[in-house]
Structure formats: C-alpha cells, structure tokens
DSSP file (Angstrom, degrees, kcal/mol; ACC not computed):
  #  RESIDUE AA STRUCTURE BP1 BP2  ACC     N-H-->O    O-->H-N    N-H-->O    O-->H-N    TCO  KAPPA ALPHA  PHI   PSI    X-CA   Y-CA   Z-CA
    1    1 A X              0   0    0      0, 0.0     2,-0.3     0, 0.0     0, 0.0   0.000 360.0 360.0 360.0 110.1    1.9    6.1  -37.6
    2    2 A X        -     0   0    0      2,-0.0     2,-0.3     0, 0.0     0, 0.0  -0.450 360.0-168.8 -82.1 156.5    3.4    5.3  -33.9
    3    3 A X        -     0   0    0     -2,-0.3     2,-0.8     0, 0.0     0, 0.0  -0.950  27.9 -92.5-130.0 153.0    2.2    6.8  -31.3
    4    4 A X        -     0   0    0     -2,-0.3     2,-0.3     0, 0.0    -2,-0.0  -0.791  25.9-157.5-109.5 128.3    3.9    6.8  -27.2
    5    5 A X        -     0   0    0     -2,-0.8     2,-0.3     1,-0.0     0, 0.0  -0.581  17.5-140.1 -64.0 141.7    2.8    4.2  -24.8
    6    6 A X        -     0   0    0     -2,-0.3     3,-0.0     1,-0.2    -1,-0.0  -0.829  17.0-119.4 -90.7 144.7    3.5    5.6  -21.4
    7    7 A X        -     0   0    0     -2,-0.3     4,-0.4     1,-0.1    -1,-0.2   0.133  28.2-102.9 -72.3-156.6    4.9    3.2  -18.8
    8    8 A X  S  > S+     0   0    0      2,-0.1     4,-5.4     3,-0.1     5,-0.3   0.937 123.5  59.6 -42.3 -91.6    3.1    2.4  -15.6
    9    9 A X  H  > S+     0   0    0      1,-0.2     4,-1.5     2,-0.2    -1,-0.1   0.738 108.4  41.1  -5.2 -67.3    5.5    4.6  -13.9
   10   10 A X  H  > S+     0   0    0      1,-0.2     4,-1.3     2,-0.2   140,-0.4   0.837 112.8  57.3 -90.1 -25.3    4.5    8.0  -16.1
   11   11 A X  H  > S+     0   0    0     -4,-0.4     4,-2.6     2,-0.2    -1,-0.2   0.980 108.5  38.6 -76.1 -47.3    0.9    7.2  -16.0
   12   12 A X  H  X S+     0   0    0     -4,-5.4     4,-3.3     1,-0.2    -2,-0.2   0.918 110.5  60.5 -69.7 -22.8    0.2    7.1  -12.3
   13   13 A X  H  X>S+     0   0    0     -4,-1.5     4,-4.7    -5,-0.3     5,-0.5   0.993 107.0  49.7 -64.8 -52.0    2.7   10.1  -11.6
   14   14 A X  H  X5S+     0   0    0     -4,-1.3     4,-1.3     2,-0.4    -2,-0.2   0.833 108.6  58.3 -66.5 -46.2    0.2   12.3  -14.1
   15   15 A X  H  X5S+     0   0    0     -4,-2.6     4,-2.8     1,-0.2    -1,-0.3   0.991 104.5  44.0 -33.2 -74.7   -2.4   11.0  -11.9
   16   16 A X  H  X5S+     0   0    0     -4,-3.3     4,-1.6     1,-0.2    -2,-0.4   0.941 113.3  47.2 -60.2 -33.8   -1.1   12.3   -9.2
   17   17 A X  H  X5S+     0   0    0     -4,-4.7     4,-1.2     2,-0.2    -1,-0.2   0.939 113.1  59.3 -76.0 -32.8   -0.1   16.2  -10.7
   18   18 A X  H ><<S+     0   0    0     -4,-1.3     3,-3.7    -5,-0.5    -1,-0.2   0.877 106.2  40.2 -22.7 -79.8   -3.5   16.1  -12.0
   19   19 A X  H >< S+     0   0    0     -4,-2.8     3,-3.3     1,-0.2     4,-0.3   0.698 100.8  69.9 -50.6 -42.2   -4.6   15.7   -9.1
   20   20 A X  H >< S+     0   0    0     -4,-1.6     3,-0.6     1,-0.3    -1,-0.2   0.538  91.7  69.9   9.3 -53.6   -2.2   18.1   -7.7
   21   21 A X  T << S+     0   0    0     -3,-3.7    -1,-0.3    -4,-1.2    -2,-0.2   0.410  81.3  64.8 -64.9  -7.8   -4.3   20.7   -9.6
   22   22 A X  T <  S+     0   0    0     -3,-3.3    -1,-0.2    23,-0.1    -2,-0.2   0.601  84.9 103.9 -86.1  -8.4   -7.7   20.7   -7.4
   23   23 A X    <   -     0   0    0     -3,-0.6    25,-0.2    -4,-0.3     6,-0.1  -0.270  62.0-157.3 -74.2 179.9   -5.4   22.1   -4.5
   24   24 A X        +     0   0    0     23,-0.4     2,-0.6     4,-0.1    -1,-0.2  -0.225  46.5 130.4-139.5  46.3   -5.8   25.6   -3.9
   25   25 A X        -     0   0    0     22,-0.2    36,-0.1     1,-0.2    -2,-0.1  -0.933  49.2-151.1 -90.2 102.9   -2.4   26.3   -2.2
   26   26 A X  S    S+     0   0    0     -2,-0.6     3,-0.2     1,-0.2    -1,-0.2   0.667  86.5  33.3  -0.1 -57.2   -1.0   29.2   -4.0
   27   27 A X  S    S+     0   0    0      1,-0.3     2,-0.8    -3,-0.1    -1,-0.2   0.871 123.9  20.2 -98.1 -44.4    2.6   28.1   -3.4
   28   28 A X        -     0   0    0      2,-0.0     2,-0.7    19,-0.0    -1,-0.3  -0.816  59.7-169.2-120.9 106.9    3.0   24.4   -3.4
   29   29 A X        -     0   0    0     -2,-0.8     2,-0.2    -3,-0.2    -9,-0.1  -0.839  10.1-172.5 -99.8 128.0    0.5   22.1   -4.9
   30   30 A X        -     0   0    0     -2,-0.7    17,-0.6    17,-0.1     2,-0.2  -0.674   6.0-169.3-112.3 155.1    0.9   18.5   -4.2
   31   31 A X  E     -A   46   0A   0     -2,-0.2    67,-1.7    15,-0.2     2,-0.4  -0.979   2.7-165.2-145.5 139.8   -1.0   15.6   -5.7
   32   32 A X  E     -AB  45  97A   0     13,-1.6    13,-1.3    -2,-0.2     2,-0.6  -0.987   5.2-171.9-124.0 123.2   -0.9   11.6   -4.4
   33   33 A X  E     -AB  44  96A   0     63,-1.0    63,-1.1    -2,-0.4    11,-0.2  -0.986  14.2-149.8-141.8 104.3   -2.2    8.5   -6.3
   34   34 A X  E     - B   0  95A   0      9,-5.2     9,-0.4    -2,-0.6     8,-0.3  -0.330  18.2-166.1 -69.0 164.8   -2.3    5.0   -4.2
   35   35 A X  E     - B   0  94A   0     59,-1.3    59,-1.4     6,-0.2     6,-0.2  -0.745  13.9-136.6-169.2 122.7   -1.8    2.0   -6.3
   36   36 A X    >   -     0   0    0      4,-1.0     3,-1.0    57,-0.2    57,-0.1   0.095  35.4-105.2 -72.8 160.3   -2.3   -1.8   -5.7
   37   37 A X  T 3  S+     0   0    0      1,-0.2     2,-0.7     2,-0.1    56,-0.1   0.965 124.2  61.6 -70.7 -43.2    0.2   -4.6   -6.8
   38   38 A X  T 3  S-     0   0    0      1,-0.1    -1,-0.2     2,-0.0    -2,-0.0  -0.003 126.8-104.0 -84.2  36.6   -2.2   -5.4   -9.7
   39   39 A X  S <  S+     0   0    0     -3,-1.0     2,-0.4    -2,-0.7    -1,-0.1   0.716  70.5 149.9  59.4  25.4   -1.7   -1.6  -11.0
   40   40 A X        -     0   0    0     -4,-0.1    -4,-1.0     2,-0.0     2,-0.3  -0.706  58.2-124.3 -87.9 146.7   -5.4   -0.1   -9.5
   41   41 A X        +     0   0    0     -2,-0.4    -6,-0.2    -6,-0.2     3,-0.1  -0.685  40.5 171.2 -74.3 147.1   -5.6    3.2   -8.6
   42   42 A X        +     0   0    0     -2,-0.3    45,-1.2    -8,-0.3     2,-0.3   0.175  68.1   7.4-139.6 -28.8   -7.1    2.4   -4.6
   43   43 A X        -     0   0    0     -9,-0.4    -9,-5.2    43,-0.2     2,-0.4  -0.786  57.5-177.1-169.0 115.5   -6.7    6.2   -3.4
   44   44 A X  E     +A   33   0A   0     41,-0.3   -11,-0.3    -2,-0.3     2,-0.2  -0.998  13.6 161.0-130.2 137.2   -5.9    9.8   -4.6
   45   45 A X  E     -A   32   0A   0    -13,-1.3   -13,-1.6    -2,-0.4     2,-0.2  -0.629  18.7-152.3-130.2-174.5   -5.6   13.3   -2.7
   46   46 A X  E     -A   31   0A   0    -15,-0.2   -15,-0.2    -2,-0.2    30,-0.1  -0.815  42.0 -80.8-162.6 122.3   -4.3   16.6   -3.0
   47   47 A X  S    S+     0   0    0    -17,-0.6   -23,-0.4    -2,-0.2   -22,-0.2  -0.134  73.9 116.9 -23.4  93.2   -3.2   19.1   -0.6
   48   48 A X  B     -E   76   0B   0     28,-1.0    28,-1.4   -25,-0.2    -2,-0.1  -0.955  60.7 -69.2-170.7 164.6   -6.2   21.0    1.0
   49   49 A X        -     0   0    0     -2,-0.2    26,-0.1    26,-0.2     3,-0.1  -0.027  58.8 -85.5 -64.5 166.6   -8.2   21.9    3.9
   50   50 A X        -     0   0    0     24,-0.4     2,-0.3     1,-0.2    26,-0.1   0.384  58.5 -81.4 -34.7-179.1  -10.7   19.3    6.0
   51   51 A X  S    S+     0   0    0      1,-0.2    -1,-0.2     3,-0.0     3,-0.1  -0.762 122.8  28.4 -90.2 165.6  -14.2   18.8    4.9
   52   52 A X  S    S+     0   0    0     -2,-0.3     2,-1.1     1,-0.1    -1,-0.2   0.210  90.9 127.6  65.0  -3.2  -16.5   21.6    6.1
   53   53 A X        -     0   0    0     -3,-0.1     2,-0.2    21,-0.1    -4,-0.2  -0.646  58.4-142.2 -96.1  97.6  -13.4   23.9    6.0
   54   54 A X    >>  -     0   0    0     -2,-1.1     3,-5.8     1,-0.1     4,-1.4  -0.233   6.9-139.4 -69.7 109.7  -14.3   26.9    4.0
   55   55 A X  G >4 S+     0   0    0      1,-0.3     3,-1.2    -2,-0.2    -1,-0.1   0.873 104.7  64.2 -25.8 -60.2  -10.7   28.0    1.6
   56   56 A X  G 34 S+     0   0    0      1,-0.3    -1,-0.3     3,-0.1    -2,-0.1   0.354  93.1  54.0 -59.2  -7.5  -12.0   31.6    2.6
   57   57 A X  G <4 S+     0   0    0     -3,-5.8    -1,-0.3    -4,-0.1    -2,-0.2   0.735  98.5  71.7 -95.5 -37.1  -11.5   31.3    6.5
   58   58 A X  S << S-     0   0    0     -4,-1.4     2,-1.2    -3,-1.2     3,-0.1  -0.336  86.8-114.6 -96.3 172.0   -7.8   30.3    6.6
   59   59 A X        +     0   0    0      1,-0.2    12,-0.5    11,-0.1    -1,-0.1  -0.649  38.6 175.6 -98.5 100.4   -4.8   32.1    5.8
   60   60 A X  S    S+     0   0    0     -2,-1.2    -1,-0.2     1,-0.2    11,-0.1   0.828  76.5  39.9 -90.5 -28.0   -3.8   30.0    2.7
   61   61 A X  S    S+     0   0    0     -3,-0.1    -1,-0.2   -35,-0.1    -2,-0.1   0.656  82.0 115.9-106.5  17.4   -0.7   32.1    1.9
   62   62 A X        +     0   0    0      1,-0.1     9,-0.7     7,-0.1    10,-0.2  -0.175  26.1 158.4 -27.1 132.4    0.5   32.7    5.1
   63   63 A X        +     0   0    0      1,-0.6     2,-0.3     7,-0.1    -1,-0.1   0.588  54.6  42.3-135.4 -37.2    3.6   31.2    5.2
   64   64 A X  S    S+     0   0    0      5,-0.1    -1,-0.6     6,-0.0     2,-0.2  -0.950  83.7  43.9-125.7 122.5    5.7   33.0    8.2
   65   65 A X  S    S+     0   0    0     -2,-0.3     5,-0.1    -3,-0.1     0, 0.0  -0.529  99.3   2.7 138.0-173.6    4.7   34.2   11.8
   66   66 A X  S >  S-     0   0    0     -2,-0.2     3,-0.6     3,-0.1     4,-0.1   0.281  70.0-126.2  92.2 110.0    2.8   32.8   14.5
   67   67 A X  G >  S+     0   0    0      1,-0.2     3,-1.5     2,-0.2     6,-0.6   0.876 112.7  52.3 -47.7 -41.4    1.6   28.9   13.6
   68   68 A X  G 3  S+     0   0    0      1,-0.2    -1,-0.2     4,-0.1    -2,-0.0   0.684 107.5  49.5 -43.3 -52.0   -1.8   29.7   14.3
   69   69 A X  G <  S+     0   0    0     -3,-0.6     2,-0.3   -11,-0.1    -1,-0.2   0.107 105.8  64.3 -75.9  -8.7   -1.7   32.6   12.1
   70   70 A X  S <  S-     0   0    0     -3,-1.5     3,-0.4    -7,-0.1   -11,-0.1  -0.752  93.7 -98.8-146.5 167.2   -0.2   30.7    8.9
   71   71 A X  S >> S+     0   0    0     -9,-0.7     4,-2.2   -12,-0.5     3,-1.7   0.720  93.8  92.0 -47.9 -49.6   -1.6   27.7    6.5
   72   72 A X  T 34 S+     0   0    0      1,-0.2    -1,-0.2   -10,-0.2    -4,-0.1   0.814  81.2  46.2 -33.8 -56.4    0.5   24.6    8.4
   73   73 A X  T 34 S+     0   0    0     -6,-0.6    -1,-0.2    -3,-0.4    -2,-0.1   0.457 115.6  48.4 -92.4  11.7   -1.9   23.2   11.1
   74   74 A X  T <4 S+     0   0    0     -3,-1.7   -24,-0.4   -25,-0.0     2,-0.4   0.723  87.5  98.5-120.1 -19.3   -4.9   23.2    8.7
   75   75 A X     <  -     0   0    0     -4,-2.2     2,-0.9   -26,-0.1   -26,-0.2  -0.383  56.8-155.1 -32.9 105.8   -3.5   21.5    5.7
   76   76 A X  B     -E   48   0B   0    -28,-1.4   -28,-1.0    -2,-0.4   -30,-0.2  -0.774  24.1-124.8-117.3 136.6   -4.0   18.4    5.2
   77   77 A X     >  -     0   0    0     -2,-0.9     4,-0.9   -30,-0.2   -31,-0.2   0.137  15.9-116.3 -62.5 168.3   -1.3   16.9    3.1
   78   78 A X  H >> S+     0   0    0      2,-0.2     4,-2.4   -31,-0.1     3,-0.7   0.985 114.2  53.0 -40.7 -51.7   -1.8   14.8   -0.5
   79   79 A X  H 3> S+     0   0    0      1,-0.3     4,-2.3     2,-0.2     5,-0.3   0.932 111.7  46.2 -63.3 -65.5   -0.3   11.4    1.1
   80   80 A X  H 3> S+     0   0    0      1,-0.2     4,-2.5     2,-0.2    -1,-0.3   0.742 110.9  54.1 -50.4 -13.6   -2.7   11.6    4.0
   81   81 A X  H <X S+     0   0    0     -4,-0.9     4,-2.5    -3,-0.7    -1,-0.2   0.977 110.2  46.4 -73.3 -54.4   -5.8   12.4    1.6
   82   82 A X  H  < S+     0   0    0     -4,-2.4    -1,-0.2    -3,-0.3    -2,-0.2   0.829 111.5  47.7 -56.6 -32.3   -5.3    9.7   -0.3
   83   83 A X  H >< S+     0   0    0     -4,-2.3     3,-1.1    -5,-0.3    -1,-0.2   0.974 114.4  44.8 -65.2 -43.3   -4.8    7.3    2.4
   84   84 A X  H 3< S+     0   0    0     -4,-2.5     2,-0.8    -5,-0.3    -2,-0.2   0.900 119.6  46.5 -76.6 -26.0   -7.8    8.3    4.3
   85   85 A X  T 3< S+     0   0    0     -4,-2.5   -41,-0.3    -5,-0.1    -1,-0.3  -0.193  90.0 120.6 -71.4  25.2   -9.9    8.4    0.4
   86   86 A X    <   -     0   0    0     -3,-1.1   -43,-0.2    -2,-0.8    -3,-0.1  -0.532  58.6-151.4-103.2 171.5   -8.4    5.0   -0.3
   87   87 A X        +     0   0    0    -45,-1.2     2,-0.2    -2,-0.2    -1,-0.1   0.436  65.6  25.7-125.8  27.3  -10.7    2.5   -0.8
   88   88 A X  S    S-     0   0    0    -46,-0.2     2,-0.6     2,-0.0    -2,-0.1  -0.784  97.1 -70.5-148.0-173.9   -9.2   -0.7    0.2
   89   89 A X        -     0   0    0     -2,-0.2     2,-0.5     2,-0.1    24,-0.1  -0.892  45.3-141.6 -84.2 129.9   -6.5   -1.8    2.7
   90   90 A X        +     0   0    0     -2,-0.6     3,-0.4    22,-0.4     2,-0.2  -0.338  41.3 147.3-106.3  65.5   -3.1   -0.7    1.5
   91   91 A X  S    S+     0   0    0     -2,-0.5    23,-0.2     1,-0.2    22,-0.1  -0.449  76.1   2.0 -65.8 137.7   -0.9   -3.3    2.3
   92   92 A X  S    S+     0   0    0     21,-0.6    -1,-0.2    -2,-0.2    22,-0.2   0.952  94.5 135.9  33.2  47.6    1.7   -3.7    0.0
   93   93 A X  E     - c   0 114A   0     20,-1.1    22,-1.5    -3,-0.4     2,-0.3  -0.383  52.6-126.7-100.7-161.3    0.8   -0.8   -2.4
   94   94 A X  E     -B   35   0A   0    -59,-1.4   -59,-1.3    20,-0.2     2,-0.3  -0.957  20.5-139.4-151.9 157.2    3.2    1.7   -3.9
   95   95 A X  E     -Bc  34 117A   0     21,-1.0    23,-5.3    -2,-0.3     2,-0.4  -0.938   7.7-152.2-120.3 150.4    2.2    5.8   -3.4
   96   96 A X  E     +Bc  33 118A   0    -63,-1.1   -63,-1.0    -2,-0.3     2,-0.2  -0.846  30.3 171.1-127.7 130.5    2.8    8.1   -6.6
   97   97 A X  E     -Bc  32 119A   0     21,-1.4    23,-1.3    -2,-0.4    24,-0.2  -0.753  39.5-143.6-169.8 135.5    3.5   11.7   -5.1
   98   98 A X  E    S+     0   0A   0    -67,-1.7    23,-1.7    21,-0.3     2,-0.3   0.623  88.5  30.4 -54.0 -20.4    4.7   14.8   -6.5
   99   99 A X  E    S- c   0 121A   0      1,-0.3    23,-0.2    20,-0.1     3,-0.1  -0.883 102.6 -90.9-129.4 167.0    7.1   16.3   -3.5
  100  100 A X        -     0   0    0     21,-2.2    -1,-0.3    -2,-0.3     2,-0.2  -0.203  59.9 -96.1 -47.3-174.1    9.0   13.7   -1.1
  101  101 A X        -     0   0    0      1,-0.1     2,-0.1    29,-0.1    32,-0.1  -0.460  35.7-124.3 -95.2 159.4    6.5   13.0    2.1
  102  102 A X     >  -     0   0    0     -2,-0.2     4,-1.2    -3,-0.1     5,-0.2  -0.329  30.6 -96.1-101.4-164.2    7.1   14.9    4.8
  103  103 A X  H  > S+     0   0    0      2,-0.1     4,-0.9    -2,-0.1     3,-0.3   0.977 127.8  51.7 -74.1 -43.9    7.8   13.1    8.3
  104  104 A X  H  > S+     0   0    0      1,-0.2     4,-1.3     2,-0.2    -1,-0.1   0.742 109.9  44.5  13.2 -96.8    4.1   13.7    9.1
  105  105 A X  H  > S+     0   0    0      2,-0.3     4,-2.2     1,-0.1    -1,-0.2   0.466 116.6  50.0 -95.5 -29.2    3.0   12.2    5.9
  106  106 A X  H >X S+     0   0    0     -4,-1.2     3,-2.0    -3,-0.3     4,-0.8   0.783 106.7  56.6 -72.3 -91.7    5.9    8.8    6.4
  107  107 A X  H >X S+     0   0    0     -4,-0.9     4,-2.6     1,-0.4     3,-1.2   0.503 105.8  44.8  87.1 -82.6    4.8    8.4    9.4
  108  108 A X  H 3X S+     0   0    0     -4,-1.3     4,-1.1     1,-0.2    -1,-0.4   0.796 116.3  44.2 -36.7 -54.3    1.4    8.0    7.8
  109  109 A X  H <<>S+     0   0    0     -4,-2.2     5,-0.6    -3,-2.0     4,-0.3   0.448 111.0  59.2 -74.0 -12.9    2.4    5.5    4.7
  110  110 A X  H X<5S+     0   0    0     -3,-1.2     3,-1.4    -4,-0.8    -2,-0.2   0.856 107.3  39.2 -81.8 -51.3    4.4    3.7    7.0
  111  111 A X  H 3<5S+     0   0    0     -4,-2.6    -2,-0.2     1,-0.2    -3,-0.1   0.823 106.5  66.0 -64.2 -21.1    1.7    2.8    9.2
  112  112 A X  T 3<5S-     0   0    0     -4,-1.1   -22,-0.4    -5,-0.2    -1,-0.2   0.536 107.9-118.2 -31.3 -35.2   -0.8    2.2    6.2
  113  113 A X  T < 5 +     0   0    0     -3,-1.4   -20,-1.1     1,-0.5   -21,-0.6   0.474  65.0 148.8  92.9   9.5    1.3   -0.9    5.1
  114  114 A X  E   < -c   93   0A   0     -5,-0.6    -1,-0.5   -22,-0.2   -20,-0.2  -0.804  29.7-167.3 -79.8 136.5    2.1    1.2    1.4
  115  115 A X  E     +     0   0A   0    -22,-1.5    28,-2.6     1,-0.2   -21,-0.1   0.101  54.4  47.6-109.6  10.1    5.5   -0.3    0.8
  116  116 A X  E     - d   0 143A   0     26,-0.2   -21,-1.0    -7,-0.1     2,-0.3  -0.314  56.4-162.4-154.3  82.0    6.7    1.8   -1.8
  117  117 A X  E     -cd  95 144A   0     26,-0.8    28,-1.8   -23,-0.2     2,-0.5  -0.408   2.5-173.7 -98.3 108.4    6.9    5.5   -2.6
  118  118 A X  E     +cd  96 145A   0    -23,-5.3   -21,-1.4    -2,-0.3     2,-0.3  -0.898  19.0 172.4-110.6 143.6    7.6    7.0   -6.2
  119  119 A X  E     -cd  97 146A   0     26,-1.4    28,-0.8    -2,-0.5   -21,-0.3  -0.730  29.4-159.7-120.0 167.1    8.0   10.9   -6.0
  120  120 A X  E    S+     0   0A   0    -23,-1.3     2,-0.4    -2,-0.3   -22,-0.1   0.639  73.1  48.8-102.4 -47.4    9.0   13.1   -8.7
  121  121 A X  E     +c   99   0A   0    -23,-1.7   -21,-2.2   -24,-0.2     2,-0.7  -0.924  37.2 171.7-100.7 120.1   10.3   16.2   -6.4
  122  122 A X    >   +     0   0    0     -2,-0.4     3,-1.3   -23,-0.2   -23,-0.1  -0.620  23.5 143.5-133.4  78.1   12.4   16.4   -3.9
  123  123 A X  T 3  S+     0   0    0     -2,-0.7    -1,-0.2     1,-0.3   -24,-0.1   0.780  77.9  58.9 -88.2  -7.7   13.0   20.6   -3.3
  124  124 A X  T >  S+     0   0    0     -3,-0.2     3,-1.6     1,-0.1     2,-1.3   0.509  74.1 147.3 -96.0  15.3   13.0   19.9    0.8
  125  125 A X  T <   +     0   0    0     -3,-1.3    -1,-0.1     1,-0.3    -3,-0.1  -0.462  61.1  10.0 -99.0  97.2   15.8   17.6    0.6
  126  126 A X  T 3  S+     0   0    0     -2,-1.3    -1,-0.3     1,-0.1     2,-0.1   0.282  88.8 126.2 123.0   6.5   18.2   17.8    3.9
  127  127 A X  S <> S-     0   0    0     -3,-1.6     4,-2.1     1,-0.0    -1,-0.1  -0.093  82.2-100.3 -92.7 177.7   16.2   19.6    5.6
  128  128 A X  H  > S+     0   0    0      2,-0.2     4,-3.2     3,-0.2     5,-0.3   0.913 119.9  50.5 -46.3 -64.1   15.3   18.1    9.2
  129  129 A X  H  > S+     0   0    0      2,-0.2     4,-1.9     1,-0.2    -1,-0.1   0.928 116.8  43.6 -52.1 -50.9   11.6   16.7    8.0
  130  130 A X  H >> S+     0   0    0     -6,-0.5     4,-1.4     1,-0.3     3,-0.9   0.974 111.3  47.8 -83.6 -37.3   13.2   15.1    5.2
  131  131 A X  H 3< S+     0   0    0     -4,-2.1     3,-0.3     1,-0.2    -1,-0.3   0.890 117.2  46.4 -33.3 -45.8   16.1   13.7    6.9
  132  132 A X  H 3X S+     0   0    0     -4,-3.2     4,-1.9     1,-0.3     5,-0.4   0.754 113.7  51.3 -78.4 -25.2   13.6   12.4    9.7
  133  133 A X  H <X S+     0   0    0     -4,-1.9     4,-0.6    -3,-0.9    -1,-0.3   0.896 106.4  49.5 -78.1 -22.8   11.3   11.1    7.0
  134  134 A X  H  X S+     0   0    0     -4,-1.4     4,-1.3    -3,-0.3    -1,-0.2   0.356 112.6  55.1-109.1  -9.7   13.9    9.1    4.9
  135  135 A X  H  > S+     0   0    0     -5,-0.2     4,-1.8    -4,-0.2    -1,-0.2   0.780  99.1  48.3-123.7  19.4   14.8    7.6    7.9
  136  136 A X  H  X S+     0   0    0     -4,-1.9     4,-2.2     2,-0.2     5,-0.2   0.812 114.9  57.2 -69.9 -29.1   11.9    6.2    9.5
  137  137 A X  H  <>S+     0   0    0     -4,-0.6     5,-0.9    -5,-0.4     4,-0.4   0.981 100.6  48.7 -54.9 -61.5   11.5    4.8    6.0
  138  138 A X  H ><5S+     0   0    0     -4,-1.3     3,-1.3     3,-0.2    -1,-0.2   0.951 113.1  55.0 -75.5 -22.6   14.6    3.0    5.6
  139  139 A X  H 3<5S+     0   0    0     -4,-1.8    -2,-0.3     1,-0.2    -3,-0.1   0.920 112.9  39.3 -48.1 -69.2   13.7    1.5    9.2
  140  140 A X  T 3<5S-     0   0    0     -4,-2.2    -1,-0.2     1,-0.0    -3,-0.2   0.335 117.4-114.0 -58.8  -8.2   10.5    0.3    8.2
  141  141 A X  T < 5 +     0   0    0     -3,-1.3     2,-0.4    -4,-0.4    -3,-0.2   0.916  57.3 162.7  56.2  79.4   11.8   -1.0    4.4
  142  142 A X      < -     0   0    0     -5,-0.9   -26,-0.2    -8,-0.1    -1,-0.2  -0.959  36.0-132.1 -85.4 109.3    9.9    1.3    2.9
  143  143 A X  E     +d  116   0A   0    -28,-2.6   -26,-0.8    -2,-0.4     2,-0.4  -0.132  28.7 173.1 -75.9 146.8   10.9    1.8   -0.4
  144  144 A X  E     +d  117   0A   0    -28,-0.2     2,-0.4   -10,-0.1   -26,-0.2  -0.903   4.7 165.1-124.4 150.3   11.5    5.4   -1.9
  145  145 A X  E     -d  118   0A   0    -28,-1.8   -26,-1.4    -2,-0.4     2,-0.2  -0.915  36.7-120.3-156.8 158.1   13.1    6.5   -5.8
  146  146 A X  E     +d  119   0A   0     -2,-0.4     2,-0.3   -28,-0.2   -26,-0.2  -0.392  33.6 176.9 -83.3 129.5   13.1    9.4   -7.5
  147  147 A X        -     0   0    0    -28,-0.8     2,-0.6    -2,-0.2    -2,-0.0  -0.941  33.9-125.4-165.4 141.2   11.2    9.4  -11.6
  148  148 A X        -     0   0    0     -2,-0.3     2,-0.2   -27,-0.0  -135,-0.1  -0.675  34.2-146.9 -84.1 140.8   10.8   12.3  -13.6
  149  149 A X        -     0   0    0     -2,-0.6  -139,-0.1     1,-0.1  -138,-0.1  -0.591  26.7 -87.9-104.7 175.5    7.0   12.2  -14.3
  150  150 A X        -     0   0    0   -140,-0.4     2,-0.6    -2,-0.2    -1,-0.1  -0.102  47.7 -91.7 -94.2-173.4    5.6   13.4  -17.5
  151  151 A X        -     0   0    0      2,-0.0     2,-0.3    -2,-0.0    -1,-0.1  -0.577  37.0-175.4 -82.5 134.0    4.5   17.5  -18.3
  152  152 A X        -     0   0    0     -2,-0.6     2,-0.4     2,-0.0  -134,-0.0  -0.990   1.5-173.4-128.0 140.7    0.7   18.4  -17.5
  153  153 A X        -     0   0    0     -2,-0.3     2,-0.5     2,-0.0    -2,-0.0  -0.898   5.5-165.2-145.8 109.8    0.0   22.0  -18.6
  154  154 A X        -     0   0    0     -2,-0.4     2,-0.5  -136,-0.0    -2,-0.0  -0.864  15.0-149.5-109.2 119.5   -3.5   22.8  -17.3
  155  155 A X        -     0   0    0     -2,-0.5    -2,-0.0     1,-0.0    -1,-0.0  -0.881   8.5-127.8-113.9 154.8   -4.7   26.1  -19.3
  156  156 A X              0   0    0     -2,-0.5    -1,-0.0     1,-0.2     0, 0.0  -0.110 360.0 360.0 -82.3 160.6   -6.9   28.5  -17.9
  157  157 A X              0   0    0      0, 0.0    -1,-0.2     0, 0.0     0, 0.0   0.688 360.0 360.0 103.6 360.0   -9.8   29.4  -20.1
C-alpha cells in the first residue's frame, strides 16, 4: 500500500491556509507560515485585528466608504503577524502565504531579511499595490513564485 509524501513546498502552504482559518474576515482569509533554511516553521499569522481588539467593535465587513468606517486601517495582515510572532531573526528565510503581499506587507518582508516568498494566490494582480509590491521586491532580490498549494476543507460541525 503507497501512500503521498507531500513535498516541503505543499506542507508549509497548508500551514499557512490552516492558519488562514483562525481569521475572522468574512471575505478574504489570509494565512502566513515563516520558514528557516533548515525547513522550521520560525513564525505563523493570519489576517486579524490587534491584541485587545474586540472582533465585535470593528466593521469587519465594511469594505466601501469612508476609511475610518471600513475594516482596512485595523487589520493587521498575515505576513505582518507572522513576522512580529516569529520567533527567531529571519534572515534568509522563505514566507508561505496564501494571497501575494500587499506593498504594506513587502515592505515588511523586505525589511525582515525573509528572502523568499511562496504564494499560492495572486487575485490582486496589476493592480497598483501589487505592481508597487513586486517591484520593491525585485529591487531588494527578494524572491517571489507562484505554487498551487494542496486542498484544506475545514467542516463545520
């Protein structure tokens, strides 16, 4: 009887949509898993408010109107959860994350020293943020590719 090994690659992406699943964004949940050259997990987040920030004060599916008034400026994305949760310096690491980074969120992994970004999704892609994100990246040699990650099917009940 064989059974499938998963690579590297497919395991840490499933980390990360795991993780993906603690957010409590309605519309997009994103999930992040740091990873070490010797293939340790160092740091994982998920898209979600501060600490102390109760789901139930902010407008989590606001999407449109007024900044103030909508989800954006209290989010704090996957990549940055995981960096600030990481538990080591991440110099030369590699980041597992379900949507591209935003510029924000480059911005962040470039200054972190993570040299290497595997994503699975890339639904923003052309937009202003990602344009500006992909190209502080290739300034910096950061590296980015695209991998289909495996299926997670989390059922309720």
């Amino acid at each position: 009887m064989s059974h499938k090994i998963i690579t590297w690659d497919e395991y840490f992406m499933g980390v990360a949509k795991l993780s993906s699943f603690r957010s409590k964004d309605p519309n997009t949940q994103v999930g992040a898993c740091i990873v070490n050259p010797e293939n340790k997990i160092v740091g994982v987040g998920y898209n979600g408010l501060p600490w102390g920030c109760e789901d139930t004060e902010f407008p989590w599916s606001v999407r449109e109107g007024n900044l103030y008034d909508t989800k954006y400026p209290y989010v704090v994305h996957a990549e940055l959860n995981a960096i600030l949760n990481s538990t080591q310096k991440l110099n030369d690491c590699r980041i597992y994350v379900s949507l591209f980074p935003c510029h924000e969120c480059a911005k962040a992994i470039i200054q972190s020293g993570i040299k290497e970004i595997v994503y699975e999704d890339d639904k923003y892609d052309g937009t202003p943020s990602n344009r500006a994100s992909k190209r502080m990246l290739d300034v910096a040699k950061v590296r980015y590719r695209q991998i289909k990650g495996i299926d997670i099917e989390v059922k309720e009940g």
